[in-house]
C-alpha atoms as an extended CHARMM CRD file, in Angstrom:
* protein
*
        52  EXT
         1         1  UNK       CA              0.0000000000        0.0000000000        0.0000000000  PROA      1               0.0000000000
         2         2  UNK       CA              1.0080000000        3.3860000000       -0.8910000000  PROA      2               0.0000000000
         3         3  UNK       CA              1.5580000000        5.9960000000        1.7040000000  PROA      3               0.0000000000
         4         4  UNK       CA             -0.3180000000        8.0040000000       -0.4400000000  PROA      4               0.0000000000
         5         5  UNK       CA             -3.4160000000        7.0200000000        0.6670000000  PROA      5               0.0000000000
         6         6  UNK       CA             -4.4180000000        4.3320000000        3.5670000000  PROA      6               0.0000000000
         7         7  UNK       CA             -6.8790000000        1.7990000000        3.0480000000  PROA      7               0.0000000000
         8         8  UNK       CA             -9.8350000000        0.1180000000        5.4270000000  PROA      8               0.0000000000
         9         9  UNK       CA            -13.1120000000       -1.8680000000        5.2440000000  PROA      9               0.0000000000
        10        10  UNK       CA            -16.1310000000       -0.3200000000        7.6390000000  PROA      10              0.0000000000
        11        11  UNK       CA            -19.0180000000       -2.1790000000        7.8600000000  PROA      11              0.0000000000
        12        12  UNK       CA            -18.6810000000       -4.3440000000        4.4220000000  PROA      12              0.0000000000
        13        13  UNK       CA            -17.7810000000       -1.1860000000        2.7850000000  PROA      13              0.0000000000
        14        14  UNK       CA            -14.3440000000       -0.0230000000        1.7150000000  PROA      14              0.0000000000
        15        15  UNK       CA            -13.1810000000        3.5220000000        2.3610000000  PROA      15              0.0000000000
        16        16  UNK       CA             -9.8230000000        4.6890000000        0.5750000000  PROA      16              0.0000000000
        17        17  UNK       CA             -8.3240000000        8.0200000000        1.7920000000  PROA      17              0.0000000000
        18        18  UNK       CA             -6.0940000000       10.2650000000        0.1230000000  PROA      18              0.0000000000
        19        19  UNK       CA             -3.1430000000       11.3360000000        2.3410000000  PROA      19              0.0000000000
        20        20  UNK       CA             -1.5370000000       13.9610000000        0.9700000000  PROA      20              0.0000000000
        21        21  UNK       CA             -2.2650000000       17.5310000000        2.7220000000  PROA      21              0.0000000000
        22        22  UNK       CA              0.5060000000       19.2820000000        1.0180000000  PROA      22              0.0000000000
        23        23  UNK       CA             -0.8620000000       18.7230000000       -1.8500000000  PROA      23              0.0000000000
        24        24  UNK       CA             -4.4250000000       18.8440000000       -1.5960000000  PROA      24              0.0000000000
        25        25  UNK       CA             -5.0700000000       15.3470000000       -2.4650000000  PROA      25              0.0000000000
        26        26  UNK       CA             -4.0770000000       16.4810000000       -6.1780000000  PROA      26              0.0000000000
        27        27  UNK       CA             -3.9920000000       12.8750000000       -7.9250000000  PROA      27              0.0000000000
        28        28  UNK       CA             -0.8520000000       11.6650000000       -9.5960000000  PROA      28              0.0000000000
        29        29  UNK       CA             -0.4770000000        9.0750000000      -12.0760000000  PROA      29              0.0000000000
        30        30  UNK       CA              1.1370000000        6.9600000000      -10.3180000000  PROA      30              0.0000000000
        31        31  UNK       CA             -1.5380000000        7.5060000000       -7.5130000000  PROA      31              0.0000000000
        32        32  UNK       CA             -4.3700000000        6.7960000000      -10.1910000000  PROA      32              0.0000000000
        33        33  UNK       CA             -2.9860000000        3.6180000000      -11.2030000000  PROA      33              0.0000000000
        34        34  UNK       CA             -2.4670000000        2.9050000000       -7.4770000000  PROA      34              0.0000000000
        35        35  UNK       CA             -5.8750000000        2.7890000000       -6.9940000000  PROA      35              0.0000000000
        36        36  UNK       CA             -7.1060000000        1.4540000000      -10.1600000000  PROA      36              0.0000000000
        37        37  UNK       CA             -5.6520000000       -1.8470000000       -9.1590000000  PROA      37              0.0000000000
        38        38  UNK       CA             -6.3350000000       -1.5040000000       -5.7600000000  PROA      38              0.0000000000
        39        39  UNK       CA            -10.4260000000       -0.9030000000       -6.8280000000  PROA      39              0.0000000000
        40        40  UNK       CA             -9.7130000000       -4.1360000000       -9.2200000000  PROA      40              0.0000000000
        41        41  UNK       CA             -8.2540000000       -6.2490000000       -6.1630000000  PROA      41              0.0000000000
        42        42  UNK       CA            -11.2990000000       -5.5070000000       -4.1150000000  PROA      42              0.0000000000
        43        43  UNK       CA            -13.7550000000       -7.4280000000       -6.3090000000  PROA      43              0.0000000000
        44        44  UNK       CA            -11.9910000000      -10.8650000000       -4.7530000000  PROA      44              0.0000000000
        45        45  UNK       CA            -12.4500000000       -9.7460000000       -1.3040000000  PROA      45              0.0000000000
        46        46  UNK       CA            -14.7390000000      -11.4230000000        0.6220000000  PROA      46              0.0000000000
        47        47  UNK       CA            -15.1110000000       -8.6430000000        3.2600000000  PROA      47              0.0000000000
        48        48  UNK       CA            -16.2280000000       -5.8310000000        1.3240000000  PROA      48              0.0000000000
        49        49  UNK       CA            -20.1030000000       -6.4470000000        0.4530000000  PROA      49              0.0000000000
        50        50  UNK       CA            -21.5010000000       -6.0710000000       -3.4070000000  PROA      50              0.0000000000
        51        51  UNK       CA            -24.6240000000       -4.2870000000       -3.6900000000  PROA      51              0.0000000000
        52        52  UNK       CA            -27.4350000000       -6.6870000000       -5.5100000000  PROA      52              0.0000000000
């Protein structure tokens, strides 16, 4: 995980933060793709829940 941002599951639902104050949260590149496969890794995870 990037220190960019921090990662948790509340409640069945997942909740990604942007940590970076200095720079508004302004995304990066690198952050984008970051969380592009962090979004596709969270379809095999049991804990967060899939709306019907």
């Amino acid at each position: 995980m990037s220190a960019e941002y921090s990662f948790a599951v509340d409640q069945g639902v997942g909740v990604i933060t942007l940590e970076r104050p200095k720079r508004l949260n302004a995304m990066t590149w690198d952050l984008a793709t970051e969380l592009v496969e962090l979004l596709r890794a969270l379809r095999m995870r049991d804990e967060v829940g899939r709306s019907s």
